[in-house]
Every structure is written in C-alpha cells, then in structure tokens.
N, C-alpha and C positions, 0 to 999 in steps of 0.2 A: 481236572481236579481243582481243589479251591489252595489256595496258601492262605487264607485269612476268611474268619467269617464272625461277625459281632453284632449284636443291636442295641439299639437307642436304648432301650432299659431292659434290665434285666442280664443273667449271667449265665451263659452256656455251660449244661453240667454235662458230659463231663466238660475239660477244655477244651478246645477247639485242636483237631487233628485230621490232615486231610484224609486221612482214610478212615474217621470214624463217620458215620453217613447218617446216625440218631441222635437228638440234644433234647435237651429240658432246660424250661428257664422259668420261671413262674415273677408275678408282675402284681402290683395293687392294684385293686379297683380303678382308683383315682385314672391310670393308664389303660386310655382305650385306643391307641393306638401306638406302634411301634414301626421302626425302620430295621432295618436288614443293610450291613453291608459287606459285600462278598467282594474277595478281592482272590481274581482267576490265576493261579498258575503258570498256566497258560498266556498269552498276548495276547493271540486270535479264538480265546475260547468265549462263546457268548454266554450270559448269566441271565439268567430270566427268575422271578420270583411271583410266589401266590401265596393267600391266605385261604384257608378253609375250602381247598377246593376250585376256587373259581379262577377265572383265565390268568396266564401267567403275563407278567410284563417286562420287559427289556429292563435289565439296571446294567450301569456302566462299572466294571470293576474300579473296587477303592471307594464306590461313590455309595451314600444310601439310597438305599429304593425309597417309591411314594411312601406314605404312610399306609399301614396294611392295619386294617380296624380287628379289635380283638373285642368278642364276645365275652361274658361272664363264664368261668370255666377252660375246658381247654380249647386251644385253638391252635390248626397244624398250618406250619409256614412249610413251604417248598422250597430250595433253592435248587433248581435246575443248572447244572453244565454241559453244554455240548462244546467240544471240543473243538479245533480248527479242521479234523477229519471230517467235521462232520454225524461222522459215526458214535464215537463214542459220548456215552450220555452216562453223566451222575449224577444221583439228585440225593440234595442233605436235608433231611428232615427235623425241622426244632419243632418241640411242641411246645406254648409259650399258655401259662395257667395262670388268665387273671383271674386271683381271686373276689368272692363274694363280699359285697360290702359289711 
C-alpha cells in the first residue's frame, strides 16, 4: 500500500487514502505534463508508474516520477505497488482531465 500519493498539479478528489484505489484531478490546458509522487508504506515495496496505458517505470518512494505527458481530455495514471512479498500487487488509479483550451 501507499501512505502518500500527490502530483505536480492538480488535486486528488477524493483525498488521498490508502485504501481508496480511484482519484480524479483535472488540470489546464496550459499543463501537458504532470509528475506522480508515491510515497510506499511499505520500505521494500516497489512503485512503478504509467500514463495512458503504456510501459510502467520505476519511481523511488517520496521521489517524483518522470514527467508523464497528458493528452487533451482524460488521461489515466497508474500507480502500481508490489509489495516486499512480492505477491501482493496494488494499483491506484487517478484520472487526471486536462482540459480543452
């Protein structure tokens, strides 16, 4: 699980709770891109992050991920947890809605 999760713009609706696993944030135009940082629970949990689908990438808890580029409309972030078992996997979905100029 996560104990923290925030980004570069925008505001997690609802607020951030580790057992809630669906967010909404919505963004200006002006923002085409956005950061992600998750900050693990867990020591040994790893946190990987994706935009829209494509490959996920290692971020470092506490730390922000790359820039993850945000399309006109909605666009869905992943944040993937796998835990130090290994086994267990949670993934928190924000849907981040920049809007139309």
């Amino acid at each position: 699980l996560l104990s923290g999760l925030a980004l570069s713009d925008g505001v997690l609706d609802p607020s951030f709770d580790q057992n809630t696993f669906a967010y909404a944030s919505e963004v200006v135009d002006a923002i085409s891109f956005v950061s992600a940082t998750p900050t693990a629970a867990q020591e040994n949990a790893t946190i990987e992050v994706r935009v829209n689908g494509g490959g996920y990438s290692v971020v470092t808890s506490g730390s922000p991920s790359d820039p993850l580029g945000l399309s006109t409309g909605a666009n869905t972030i992943d944040v993937r947890v796998t835990a130090q078992d290994a086994v267990t996997v949670n993934v928190y979905t924000i849907t981040v809605t920049r809007l139309a100029p």
